[in-house]
N, C-alpha and C positions, 0 to 999 in steps of 0.2 A: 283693208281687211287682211287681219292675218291669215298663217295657213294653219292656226287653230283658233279658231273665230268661238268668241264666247257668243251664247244663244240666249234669245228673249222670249217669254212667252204672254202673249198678250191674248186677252179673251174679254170677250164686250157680250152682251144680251140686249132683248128688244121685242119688235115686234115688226114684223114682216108686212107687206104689201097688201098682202092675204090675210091678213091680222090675225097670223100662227104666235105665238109666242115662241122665239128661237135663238140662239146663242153661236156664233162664232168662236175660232182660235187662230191664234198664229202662233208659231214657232217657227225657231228659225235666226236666222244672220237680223243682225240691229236695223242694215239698210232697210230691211222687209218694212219695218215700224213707219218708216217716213212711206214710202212707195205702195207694197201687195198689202196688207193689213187696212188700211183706210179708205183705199179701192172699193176691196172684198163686204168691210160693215156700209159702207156709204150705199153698196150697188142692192146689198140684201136685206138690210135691217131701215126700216122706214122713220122708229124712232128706238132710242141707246138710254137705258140706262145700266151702269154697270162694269164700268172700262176697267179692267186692270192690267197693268206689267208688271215683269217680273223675271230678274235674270235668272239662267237657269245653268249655265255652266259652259260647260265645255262637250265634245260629242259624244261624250261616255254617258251624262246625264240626260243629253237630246233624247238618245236609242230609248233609254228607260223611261223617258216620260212620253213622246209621242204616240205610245199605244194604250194609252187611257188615258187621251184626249177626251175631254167630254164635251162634244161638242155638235150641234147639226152639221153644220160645218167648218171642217179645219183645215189650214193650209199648215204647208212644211216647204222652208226656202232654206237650203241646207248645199254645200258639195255636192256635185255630181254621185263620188261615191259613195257619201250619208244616205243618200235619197236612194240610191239604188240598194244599198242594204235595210231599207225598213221599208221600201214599195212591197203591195199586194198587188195582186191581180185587181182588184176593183177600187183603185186607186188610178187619177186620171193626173197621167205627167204632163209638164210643161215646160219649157223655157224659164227662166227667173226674168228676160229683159230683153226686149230686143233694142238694137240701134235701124238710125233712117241715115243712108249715108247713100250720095252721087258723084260717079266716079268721072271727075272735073280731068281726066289726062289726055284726053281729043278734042281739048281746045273748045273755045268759047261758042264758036256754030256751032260747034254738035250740043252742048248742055241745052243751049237756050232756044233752038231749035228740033232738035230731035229728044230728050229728055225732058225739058220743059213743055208741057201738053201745051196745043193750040190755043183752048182756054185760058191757061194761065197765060201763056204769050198776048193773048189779048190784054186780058185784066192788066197785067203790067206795062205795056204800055197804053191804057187807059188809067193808070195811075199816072205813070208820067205827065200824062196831059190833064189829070190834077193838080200839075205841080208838085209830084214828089221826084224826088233826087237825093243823092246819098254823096259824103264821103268819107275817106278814113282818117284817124286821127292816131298818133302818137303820143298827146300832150297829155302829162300828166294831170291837171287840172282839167280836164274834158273828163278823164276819166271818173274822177268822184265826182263832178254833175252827175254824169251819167249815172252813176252805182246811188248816191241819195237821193237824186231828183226823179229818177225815173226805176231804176232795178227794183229797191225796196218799195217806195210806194205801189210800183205793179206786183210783188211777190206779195203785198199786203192784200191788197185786190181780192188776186185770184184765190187764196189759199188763206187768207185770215190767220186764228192762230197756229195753223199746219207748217205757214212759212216756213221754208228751209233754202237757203242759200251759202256758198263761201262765203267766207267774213271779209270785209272788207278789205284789209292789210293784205290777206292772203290774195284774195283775189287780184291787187294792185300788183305783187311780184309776182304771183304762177301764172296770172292768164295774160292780163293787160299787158305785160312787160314783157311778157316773151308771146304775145299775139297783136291782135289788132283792135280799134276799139270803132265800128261802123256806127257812124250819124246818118240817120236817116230825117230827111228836111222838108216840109211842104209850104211850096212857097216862101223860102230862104229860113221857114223857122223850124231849129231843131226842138222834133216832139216824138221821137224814140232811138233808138240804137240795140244795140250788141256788143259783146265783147267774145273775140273769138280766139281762142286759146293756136298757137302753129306746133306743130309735133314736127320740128324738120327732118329728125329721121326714118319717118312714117310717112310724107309729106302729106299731112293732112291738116286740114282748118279744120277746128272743134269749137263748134256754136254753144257756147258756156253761158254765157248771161245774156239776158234779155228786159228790154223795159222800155214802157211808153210813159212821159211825160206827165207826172202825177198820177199815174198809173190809170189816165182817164178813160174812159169809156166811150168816149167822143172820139181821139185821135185812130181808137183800135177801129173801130166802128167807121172811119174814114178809109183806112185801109192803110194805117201806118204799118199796124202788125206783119202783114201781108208784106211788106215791104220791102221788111226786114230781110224776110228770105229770099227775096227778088237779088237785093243788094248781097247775102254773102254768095248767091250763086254765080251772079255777074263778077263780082272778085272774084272769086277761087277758081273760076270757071277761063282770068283772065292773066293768071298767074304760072309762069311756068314754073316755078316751082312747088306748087300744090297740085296732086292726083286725087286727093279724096277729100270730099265736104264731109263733116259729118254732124246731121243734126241730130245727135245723142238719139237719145232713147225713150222707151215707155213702156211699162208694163204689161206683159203678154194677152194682153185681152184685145179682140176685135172690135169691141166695143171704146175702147179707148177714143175719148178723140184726139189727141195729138197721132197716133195711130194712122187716124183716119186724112188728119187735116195736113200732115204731111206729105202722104204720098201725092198729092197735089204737083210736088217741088221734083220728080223724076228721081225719086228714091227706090231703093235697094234695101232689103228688111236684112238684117244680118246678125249673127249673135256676137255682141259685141268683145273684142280681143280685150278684156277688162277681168276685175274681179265677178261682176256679173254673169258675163262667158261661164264662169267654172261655177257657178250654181245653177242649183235647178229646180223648179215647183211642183210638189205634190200633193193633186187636192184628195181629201177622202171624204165624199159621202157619208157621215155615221150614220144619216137616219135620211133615206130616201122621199121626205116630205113634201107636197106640192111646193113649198118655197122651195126647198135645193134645185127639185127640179125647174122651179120657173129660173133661177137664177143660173145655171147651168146654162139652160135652153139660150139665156139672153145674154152670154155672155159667153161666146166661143172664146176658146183660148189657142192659144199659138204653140207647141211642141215640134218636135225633132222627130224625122221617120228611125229608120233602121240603117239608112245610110247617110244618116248625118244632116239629112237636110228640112228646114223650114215648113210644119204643115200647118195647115188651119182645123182644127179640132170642133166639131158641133155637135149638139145633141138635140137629141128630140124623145116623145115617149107617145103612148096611145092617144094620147089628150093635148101635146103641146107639138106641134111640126115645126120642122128646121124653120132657125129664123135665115134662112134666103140671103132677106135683105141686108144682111150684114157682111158685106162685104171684105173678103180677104184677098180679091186681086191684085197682088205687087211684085214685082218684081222681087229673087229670094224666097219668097212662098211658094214650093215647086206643086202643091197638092193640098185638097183638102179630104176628112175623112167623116161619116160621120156616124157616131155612137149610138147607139138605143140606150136608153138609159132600164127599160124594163128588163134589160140584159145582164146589169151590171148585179 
């Protein structure tokens, strides 16, 4: 992203849970389109007729069109200082992305023992003794296995026409060739891996590609997936020249499950040192409706206090109480706060 990032505005309609008739918007950075935008209609709108895009320019155009947004609800993923010049008071900030990163530089007892929960220590070596086992590879022809036989068919999978990956070429010289590419094996037969990108002047492993073996639902379901992060934690974890795993990122929602399913691995929530670091999300309420409010309620978001650090954000209103059970205990989240929405 440049550091004058052209804006897209995308706006879908539908019908809510509640079966309100309601509309969505995004504005905001292109990455938004792949990532907060699909999120946002998938979590709110039950069914979509009505999708459209549409470039909007550059931030002189963003400023003039983001205040007759028509929309129940509308997000803004813009610059730090975009977002702070068009926030209101009854606008609810956020994060654009957080990363899930464990800090591998105290050596492999401490990850896999102190870092790595009890549970998970179990389960992995209870995978073991299914017969999984890992190793790494170099060879270039392991790696397009991996990227055709396994990366795309699971990005097919999970995300259907959403798909979004590096393209193949690139991904062979940016990640594979300057990182590692992890086989993960059960019973001598490889049915997933990774490709992990090395940052050696950061000294960090970057968990980039991911895929299971015809992208089956069997192997995931076996506990390949799982594995997976067993195996880049036990490498990076064994490497003295790597202090930081980093298993990217996800959209600032508590409801997220990669979110969720990560902190598993003795992660650390952090705003990632990226172009995402330097954006930020702004949702606004236009019309305070039982959907904004159920969708709000169910779907805490992740923001920044006053000094910088990591909160978990919920809401609640006369009729809907904090959802509790959604947990934001991780490490990096110093606090959580929470809103009245009959306030706002």
């Amino acid at each position: 992203m440049n550091d004058n990032p052209d804006y897209f505005l995308r706006e879908n309609s539908g019908t809510t849970e509640l079966g309100e008739s309601a509309r969505t918007a995004y504005l905001g950075v292109k990455e938004g389109l792949t990532y907060i935008a699909p999120f946002v209609e998938d979590r709110f709108l039950t069914e979509r007729a009505g999708e459209r895009t549409a470039p909007v320019g550059d931030s002189p155009g963003l400023a003039k069109l983001w205040p007759s947004v028509d929309a129940d609800l509308a997000i803004l993923v813009a610059p730090t200082d975009v977002v702070d010049s068009l926030a209101e008071p009854r606008d609810i900030r956020a994060v654009s992305r957080i990363h899930q990163v464990v800090d591998t530089s105290r050596g492999h007892e401490h990850v896999m023992t102190r870092l790595l929960s009890r549970r998970e220590g179990r389960r992995r070596r209870n995978a073991e003794r299914a017969g999984f086992t890992y190793d790494v590879s170099h060879r270039d022809e392991d790696f397009y296995e991996f990227y055709r036989t396994m990366h795309v068919p699971t990005m097919h999978t999970r995300y259907a026409d959403r798909a979004r990956s590096v393209e193949e070429e690139q991904a062979f010289r940016t990640l594979f060739r300057e990182g590692v590419l992890f086989r993960v094996l059960q019973s001598g037969e490889w049915v997933a891996g990774s490709v992990c990108h090395i940052d050696r002047e950061s000294r960090t492993l970057n968990a980039r590609l991911i895929g299971i073996k015809g992208g089956s639902d069997t192997y995931r379901e076996a506990g390949a997936q799982t594995y997976i992060y067993y195996a880049n934690l036990d490498w990076a974890a064994s490497q003295d020249s790597i202090d930081t795993l980093d298993f990217q990122g996800c959209e600032p929602f508590l409801t997220k499950g990669t979110f969720q399913y990560k902190k598993r691995f003795g992660t650390t929530a952090v705003i990632p040192d990226n172009v995402f670091g330097r954006l930020r999300m702004l949702i606004r309420p236009n019309a305070l409706t039982p959907s904004v409010r159920r969708f709000l309620v169910n779907n805490p978001v992740i923001g920044v206090s006053s000094s910088g650090e990591l909160v978990a954000k919920y809401f609640y209103d006369q009729d809907n109480p904090l959802r509790t059970d959604i947990h934001h205990n991780s490490p990096g989240i110093t606090d959580s706060v929470s809103i009245n929405l009959d306030e706002l």
